[in-house]
Structures are given as C-alpha cells and as structure tokens.
ZAMARGU-4260 file (C-alpha; in steps of 0.2 Angstrom, whole numbers, plus 5000, padded with zeros to 4 digits):
<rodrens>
0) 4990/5027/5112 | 4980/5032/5096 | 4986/5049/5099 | 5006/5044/5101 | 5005/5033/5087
5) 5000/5048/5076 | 5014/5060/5083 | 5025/5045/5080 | 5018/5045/5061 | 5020/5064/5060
10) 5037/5065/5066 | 5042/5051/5054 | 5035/5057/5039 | 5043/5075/5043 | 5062/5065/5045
15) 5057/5057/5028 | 5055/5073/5020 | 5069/5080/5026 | 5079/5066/5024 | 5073/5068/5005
20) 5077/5086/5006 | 5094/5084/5009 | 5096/5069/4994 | 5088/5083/4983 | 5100/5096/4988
25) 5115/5084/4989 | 5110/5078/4970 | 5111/5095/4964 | 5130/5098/4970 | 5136/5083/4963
30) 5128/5089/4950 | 5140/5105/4951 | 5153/5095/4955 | 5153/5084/4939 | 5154/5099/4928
35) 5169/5106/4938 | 5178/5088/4939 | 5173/5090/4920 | 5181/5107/4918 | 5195/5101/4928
40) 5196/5084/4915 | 5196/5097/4900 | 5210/5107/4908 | 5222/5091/4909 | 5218/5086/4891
45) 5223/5102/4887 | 5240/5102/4895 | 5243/5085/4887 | 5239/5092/4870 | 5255/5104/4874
50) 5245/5120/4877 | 5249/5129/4893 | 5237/5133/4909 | 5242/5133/4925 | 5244/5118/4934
55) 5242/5123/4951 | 5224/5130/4947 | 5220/5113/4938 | 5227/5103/4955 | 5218/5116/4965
60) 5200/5113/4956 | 5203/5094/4959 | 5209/5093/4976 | 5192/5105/4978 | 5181/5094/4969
65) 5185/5079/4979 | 5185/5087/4995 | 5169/5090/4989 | 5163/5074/4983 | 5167/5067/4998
70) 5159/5079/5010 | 5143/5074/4997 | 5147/5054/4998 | 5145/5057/5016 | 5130/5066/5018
75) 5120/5053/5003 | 5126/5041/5016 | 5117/5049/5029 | 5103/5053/5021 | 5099/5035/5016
80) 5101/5029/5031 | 5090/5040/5040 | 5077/5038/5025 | 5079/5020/5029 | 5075/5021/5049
85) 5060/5034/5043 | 5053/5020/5031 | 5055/5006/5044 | 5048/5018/5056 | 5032/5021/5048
90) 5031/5003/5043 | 5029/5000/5060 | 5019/5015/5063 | 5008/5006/5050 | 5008/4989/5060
95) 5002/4998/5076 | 4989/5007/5069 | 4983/4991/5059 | 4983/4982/5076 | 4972/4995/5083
100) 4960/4995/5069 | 4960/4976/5073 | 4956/4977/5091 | 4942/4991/5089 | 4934/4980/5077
105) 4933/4966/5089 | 4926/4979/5102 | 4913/4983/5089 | 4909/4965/5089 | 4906/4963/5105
110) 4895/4978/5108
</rodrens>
C-alpha cells in the first residue's frame, strides 16, 4: 500500500510539473503574441494617421494572432485544470500517507 501510494505521489508530482511546463511555455507565447497584437495595433494607428501599409498583411497578422491566442487560452485552460487534479491529487496522496503514519504509530504502541 506504502509502495502504491508512493507511485501515486510520483506520478502526480511528474503531471504537476508538466502541467507547469506547459503554463511556462504557454506564458511565453502570449508573451510573443502581445508583441505581434502590438505590432499589428501600431499598424492600424498608422493607417488611421493616413500613411499607407497594406491592409491585408495588417488583417493577416491579426486573424493569426487570435487564432493564436486562442489555441493558447485553450491550452492555459488545460493546464489549470490538470494542475488542479495534480494538486488535489497529492492532497490526497498526503491524507493517505498521514493515515498510514497514524496506523503504524499505533502498531508501535501496541508492540
């Protein structure tokens, strides 16, 4: 039991890494993405000021950047959530081996 419960803690504190993994790699796209939705924001100041740049590129770099943004929005999602199972998980993990603790103390005891 002492053996599963420790693969179960393993296994969970591997998912919570990952899980932070992916939030660390999805933080630095939207980090990418603001500086093109940025860019992009620049662009249509500029074609309101009169000067001229092409307006399909400036469509094209948003319609990208929201695709984008929402493939990201969708993988933050996922990640917290499976950050949230990890960390109820090992919460659990925790109770079990607490429990256990608990019952070879009283063994102990009666020894």
């Amino acid at each position: 039991c002492v053996q599963q419960t420790k693969w179960s803690l393993q296994l969970m504190t591997q998912r919570a890494l990952e899980a932070e993994s992916n939030v660390e790699k999805l933080k630095q796209e939207i980090s990418i993405l603001q500086g093109e939705l940025e860019s992009s924001k620049v662009e249509n100041e500029n074609l309101r000021a009169g000067q001229t740049t092409d307006l399909g590129a400036v469509k094209h770099n948003i319609d990208f950047a929201l695709q984008n943004l929402h493939k990201i929005i969708t993988g933050t999602n996922w990640s917290i959530r499976q950050l949230a199972s990890g960390a109820e998980s090992l919460h659990f993990v925790a109770e079990v081996l607490e429990s256990t603790g608990k019952i070879s103390e009283v063994e102990v005891e009666k020894e």
